[in-house]
C-alpha positions as CSV (number, residue, x, y, z in Angstrom):
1,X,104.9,23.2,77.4
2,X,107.6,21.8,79.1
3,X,108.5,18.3,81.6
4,X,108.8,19.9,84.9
5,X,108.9,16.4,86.9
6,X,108.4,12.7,86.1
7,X,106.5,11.0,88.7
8,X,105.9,7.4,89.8
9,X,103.7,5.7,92.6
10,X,104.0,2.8,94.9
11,X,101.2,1.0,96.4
12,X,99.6,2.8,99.7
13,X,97.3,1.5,101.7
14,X,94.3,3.2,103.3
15,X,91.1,2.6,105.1
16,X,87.8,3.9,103.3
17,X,84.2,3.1,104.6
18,X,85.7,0.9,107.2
19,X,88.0,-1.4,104.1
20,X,91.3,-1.3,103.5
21,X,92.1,-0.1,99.9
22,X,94.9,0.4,97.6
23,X,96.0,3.5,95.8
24,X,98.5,4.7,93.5
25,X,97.5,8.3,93.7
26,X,100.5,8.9,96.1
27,X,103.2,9.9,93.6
28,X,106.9,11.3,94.3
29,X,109.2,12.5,91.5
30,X,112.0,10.0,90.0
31,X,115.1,11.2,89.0
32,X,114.8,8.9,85.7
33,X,112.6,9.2,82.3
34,X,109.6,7.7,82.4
35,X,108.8,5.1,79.5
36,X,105.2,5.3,77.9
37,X,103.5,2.4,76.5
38,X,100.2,2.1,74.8
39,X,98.0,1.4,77.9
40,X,100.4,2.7,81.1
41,X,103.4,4.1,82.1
42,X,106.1,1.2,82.9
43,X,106.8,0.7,87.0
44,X,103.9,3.3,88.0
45,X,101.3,1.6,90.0
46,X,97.9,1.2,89.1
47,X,95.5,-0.2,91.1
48,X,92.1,-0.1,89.8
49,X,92.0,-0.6,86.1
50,X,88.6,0.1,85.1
51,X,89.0,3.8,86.1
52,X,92.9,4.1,85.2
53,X,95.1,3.4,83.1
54,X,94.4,1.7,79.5
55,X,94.6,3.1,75.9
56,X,92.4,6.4,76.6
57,X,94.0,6.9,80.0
58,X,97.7,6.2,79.7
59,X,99.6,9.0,81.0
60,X,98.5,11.5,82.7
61,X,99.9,15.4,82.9
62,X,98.9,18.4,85.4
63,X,100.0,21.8,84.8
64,X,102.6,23.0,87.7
65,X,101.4,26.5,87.3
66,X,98.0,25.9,89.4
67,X,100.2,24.5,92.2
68,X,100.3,27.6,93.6
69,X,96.4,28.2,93.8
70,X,96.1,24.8,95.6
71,X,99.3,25.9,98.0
72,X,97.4,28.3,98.7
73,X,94.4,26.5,100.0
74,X,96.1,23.6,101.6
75,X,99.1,24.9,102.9
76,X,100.0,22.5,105.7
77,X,100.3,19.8,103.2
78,X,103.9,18.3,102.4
79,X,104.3,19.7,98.6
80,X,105.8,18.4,96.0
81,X,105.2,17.3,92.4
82,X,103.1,14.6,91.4
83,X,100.4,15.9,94.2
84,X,97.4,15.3,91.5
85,X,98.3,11.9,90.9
86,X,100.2,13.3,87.4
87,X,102.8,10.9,85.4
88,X,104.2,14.0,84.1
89,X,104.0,17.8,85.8
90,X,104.1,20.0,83.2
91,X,104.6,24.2,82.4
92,X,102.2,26.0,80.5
93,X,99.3,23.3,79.9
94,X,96.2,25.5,79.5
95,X,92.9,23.3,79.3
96,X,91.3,26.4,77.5
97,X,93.7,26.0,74.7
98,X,94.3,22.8,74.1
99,X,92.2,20.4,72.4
100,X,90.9,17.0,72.5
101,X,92.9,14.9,69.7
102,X,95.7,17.5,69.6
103,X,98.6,15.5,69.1
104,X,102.6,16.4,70.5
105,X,105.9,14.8,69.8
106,X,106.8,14.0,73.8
107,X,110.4,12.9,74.1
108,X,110.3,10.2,72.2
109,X,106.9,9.0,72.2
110,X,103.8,10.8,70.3
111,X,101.0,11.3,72.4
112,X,97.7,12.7,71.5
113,X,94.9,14.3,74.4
114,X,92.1,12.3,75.3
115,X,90.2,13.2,78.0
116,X,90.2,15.1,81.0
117,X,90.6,13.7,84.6
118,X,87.8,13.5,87.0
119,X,88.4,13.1,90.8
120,X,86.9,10.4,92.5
121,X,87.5,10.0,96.5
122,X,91.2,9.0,96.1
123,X,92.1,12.5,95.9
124,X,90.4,13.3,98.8
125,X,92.2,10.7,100.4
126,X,95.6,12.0,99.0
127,X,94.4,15.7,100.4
128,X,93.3,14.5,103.5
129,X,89.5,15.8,102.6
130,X,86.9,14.7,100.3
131,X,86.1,18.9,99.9
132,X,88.9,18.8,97.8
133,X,86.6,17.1,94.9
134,X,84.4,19.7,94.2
135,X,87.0,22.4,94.6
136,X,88.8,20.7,92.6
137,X,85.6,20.5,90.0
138,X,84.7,24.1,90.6
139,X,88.6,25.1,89.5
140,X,88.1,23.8,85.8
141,X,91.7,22.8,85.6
142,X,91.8,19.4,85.6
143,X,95.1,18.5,83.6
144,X,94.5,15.6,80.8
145,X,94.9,12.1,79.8
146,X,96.8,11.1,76.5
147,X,96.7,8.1,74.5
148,X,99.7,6.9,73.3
149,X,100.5,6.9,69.8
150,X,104.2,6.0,69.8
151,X,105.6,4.2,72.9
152,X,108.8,6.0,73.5
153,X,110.8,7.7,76.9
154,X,110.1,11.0,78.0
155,X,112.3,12.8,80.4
156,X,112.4,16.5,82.5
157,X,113.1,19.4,80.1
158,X,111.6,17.5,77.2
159,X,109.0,19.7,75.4
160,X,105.7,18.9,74.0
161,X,105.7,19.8,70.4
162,X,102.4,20.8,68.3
163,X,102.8,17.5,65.3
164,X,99.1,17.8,64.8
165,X,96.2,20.2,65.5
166,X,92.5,18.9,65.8
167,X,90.2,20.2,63.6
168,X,87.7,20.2,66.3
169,X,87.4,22.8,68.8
170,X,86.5,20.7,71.5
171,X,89.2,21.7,74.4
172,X,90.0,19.8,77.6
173,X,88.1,22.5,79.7
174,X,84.9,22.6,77.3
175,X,85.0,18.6,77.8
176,X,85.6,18.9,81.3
177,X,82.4,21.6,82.0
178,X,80.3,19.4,80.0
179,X,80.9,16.5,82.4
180,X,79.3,18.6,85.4
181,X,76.6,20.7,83.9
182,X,73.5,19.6,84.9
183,X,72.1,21.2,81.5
184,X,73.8,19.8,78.3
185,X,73.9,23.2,75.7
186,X,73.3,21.8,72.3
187,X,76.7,23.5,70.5
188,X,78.7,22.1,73.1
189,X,77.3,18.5,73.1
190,X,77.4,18.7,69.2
191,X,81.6,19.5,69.8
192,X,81.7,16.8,71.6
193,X,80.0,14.2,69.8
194,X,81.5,15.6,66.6
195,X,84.6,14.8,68.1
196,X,86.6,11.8,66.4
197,X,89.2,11.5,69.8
198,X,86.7,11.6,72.3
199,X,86.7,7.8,73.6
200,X,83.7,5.7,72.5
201,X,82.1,4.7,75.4
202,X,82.0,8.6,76.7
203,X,79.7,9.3,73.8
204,X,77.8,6.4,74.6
205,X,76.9,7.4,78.0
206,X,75.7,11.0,76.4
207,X,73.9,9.9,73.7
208,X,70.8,9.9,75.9
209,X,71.2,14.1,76.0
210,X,71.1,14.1,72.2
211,X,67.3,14.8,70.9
212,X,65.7,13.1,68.3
């Protein structure tokens, strides 16, 4: 996997059930590294903390090779990277393969995967159509999240490097189906619970599928 583009956001402003909002969805690419600290990437723009952002949601990367599918699809948009909302755009991330708590030497910094990313209507807004969510569900190619283990710069043509494999076989797509399956399969939920990266308080919230 390689640094295709380092994107950064400013503040946009939109209207959404008749109230102006804030988003920092609207990212261009920056012709400078990007520096990664523990909860955010310095100068982007987050808006709305509780969903973004923080120590499980620092960074976030999206795979350039399913731009094409969505080109595809929405072709009138104006393209470029940093479409998803991504810190980093990246070649070769495949969600099948990749596992939650993997960890990769990234420029300088050491980052390990977290969790995948789940639209909410911000994307819609940044697509011009809240259909966009569950395409974008139905897909299964969400790009991740990584926590930050070492704050350091990362740059385009910077490589992530393997430094650590997880044990567990949970991957970012496995994570990502279970979020949207109405029926919670036992081997799955036991990956996920079994888990030591998966963030806290998302085992909290599926403890309830867990029989006694």
């Amino acid at each position: 996997m390689k640094v295709i583009s380092t994107n950064l956001g400013n503040p946009t402003t939109f209207t959404w059930n008749g109230r102006e909002e804030q988003t920092g969805i609207f990212k261009k690419p920056v012709a400078k590294p990007l520096y990664l600290t523990k909860t955010e990437v310095e100068a982007d723009t987050v808006i709305d903390r509780v969903h973004h952002a923080g120590v499980h949601k620092a960074c976030y990367l999206f795979s350039m090779d399913n731009y094409a599918y969505w080109k595809d699809m929405y072709p009138d948009l104006d393209w470029d990277w940093g479409m998803f909302g991504e810190n980093l755009t990246v070649s070769g991330l495949d969600e099948s393969r990749v596992r939650i708590g993997d960890v990769y030497r990234l420029g300088t910094a050491l980052v390990q995967i977290s969790q995948p990313r789940e639209p909410c209507y911000k994307l819609g807004i940044r697509f011009g159509t809240q259909d966009v969510l569950k395409q974008f569900i139905d897909h299964n190619r969400p790009g991740t999240y990584v926590r930050i283990l070492e704050e350091g710069k990362v740059q385009v043509g910077d490589e992530l490097t393997l430094h650590e494999q997880s044990q567990n076989e949970l991957t970012v797509q496995l994570f990502y189906k279970l979020l949207y399956l109405r029926e919670k399969p036992k081997d799955l939920l036991d990956l996920f619970m079994g888990n030591p990266s998966v963030p806290q308080y998302k085992k909290e919230r599926y403890q309830k599928y867990i029989t006694p």
